[in-house]
C-alpha positions in Angstrom: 10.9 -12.9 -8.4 8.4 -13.4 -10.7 6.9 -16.4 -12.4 5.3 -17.4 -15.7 4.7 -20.7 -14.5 1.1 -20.3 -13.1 -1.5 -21.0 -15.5 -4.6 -19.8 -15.6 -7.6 -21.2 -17.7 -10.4 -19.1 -18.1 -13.8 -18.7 -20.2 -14.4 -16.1 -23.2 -17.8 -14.3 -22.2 -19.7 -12.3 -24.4 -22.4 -11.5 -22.1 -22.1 -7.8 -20.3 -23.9 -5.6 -17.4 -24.8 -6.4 -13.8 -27.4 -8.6 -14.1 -24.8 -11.1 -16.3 -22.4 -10.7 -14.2 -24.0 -11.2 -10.5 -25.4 -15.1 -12.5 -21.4 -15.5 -13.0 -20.6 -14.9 -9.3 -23.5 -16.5 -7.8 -22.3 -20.0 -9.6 -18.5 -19.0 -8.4 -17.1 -17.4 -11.2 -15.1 -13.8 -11.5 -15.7 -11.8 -14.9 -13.3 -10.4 -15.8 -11.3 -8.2 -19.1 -8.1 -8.6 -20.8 -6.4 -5.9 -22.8 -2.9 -4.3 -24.0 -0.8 -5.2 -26.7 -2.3 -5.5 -30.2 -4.9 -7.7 -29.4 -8.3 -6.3 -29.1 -9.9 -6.7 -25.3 -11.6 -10.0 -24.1 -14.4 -10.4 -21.6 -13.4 -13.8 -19.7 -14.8 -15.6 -16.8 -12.7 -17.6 -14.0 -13.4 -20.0 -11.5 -13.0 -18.2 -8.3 -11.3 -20.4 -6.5 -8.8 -21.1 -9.3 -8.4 -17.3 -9.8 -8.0 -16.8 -5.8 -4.6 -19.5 -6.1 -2.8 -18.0 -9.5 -2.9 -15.0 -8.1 -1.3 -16.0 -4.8 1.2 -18.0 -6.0 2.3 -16.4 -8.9 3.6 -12.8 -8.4 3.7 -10.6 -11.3 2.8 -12.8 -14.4 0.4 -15.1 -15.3 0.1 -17.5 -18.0 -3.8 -17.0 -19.9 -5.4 -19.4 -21.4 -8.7 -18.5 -23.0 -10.9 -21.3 -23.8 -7.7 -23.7 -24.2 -6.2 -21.7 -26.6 -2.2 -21.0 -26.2 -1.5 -18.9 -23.0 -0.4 -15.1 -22.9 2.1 -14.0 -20.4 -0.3 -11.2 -18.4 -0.2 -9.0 -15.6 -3.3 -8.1 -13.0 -3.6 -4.6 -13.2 -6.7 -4.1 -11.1 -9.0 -6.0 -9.2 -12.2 -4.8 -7.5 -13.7 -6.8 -4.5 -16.8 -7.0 -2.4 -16.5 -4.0 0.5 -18.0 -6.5 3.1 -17.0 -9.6 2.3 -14.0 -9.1 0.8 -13.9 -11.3 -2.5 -12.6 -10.6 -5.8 -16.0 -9.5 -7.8 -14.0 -8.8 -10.7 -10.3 -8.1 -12.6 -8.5 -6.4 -15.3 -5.7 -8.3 -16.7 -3.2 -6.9 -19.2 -0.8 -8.1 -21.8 2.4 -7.7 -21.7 5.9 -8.8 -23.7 8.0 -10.5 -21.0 11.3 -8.7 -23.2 9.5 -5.1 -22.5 10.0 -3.3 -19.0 6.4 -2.5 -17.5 5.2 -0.5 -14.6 3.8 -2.0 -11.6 2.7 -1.5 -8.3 4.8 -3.6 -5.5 4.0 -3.6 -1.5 6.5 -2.7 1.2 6.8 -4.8 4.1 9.3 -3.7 7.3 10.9 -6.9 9.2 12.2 -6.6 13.0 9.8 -3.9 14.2 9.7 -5.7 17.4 14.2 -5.7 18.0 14.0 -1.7 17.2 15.8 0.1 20.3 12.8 2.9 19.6 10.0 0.3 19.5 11.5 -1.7 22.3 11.3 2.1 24.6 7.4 2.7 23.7 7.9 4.5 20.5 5.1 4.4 18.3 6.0 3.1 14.1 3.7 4.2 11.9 4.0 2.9 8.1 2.9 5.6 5.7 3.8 4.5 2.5 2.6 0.7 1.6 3.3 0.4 -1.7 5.7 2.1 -4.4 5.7 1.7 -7.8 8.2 0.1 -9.6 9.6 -0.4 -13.6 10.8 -3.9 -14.3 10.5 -6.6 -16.7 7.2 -8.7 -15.9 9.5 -12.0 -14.7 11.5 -9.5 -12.5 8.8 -7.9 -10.6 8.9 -9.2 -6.8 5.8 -10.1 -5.1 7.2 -7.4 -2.1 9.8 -5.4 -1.2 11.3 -6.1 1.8 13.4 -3.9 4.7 14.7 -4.4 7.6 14.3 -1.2 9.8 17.1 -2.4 12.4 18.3 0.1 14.8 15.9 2.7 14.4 15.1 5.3 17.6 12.4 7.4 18.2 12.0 10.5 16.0 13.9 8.8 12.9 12.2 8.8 9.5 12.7 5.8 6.6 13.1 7.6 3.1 12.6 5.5 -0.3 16.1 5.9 -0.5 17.3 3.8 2.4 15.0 1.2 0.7 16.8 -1.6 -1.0 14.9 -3.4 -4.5 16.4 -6.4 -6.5 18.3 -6.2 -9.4 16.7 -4.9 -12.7 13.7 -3.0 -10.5 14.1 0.7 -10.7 12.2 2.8 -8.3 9.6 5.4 -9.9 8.6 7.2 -6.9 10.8 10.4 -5.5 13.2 8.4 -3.2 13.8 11.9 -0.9 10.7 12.5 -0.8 8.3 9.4 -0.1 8.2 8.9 3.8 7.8 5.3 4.0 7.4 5.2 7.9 8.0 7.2 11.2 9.1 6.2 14.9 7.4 8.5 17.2 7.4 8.7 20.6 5.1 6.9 23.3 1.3 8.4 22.3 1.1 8.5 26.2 4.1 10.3 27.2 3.2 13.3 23.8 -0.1 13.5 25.2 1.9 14.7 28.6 4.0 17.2 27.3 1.0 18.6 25.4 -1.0 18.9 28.9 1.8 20.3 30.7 2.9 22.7 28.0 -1.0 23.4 27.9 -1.0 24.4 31.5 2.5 26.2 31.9 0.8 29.0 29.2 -2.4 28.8 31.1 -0.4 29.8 34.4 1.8 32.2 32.6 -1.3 33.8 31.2 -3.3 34.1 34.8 0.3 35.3 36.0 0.3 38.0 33.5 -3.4 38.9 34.4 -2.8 39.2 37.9 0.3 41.3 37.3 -1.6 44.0 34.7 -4.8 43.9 37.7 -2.5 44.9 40.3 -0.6 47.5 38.0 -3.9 48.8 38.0 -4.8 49.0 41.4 -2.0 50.8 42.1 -2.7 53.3 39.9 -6.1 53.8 41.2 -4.8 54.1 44.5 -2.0 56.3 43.7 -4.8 59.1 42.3 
């Protein structure tokens, strides 16, 4: 679950565009905006490293502090990063009451791929869906959603439904709907059955050829 625990202490900024900006993360800060509630929005500024640990060890909620003022329970609702090197570049944070139910956006992880009698006979698990989203309180949130895909064989399917969420999380996404992964069977041995299917129509086809030219033959021979 999650935590209001983690504080965060940031800096107001009133400077915008690029150029502003790319000084804040050249002397390792993250710009950044908060909105929601009744508040108006606030362009802040965080320490990247200190950004990089609240958000890993805090889950759903954070505790703001602008420019030492008292902290606002607030949720990360999107964060753009750097497409080659992968750091944060900058983040929306959003307000929230920790009494009012919010949507949110939580990760699925499968355990015990490895023990799964399909997995264990060459079978192929594919996870399509990642995340779900979710409608909780901000303190009950998790970080992930866990499950266990146990006994699974080749050519089963794991529905949203099967999936199980804590207490107070409801599930916002169709639950017989949303594949959330498949257990197909060994890439090697499909690829087989394709080629061999392949050439069992290919013979059938010269078969059929041969049979219609020597229809015709006879025909000629018979005039």
């Amino acid at each position: 679950m999650a935590s209001t625990t983690t504080k965060l202490n940031v800096n107001s900024r009133s400077s915008e565009g690029s150029r502003a900006a790319r000084r804040l993360r050249r002397s390792g800060r993250v710009p950044g905006v908060l909105y929601g509630g009744a508040s108006e929005s606030v362009g802040f500024d965080a320490d990247a490293r200190e950004l990089r640990m609240a958000l890993a060890g805090s889950g759903a909620v954070l505790d703001l502090s602008i420019d030492g003022a008292k902290a606002t329970p607030v949720v990360l609702k999107e964060t753009q990063r750097d497409p080659v090197r992968g750091e944060t570049t900058h983040i929306d944070l959003l307000r929230v009451r920790l009494d009012e139910k919010i949507d949110a956006v939580v990760p699925i992880e499968l355990s015990g791929i490895e023990e799964a009698p399909g997995v264990k006979q060459g079978g192929v698990l594919e996870q399509i869906t990642r995340e779900v989203n979710v409608e909780a309180l901000p303190t009950a949130i998790p970080e992930s959603i866990h499950h266990e895909i146990g006994e699974m064989e080749i050519g089963e399917t794991i529905l949203l439904s099967a999936i199980a969420v804590p207490e107070g999380v409801t599930l916002l996404d169709d639950v017989e709907e949303t594949v959330i992964a498949t257990l197909s069977p060994p890439r090697l041995q499909a690829e087989t059955a394709e080629e061999i299917e392949a050439e069992t129509e290919l013979v059938g086809e010269a078969a059929q050829d041969d049979g219609e030219s020597g229809d015709s033959e006879g025909s000629s021979g018979g005039e």
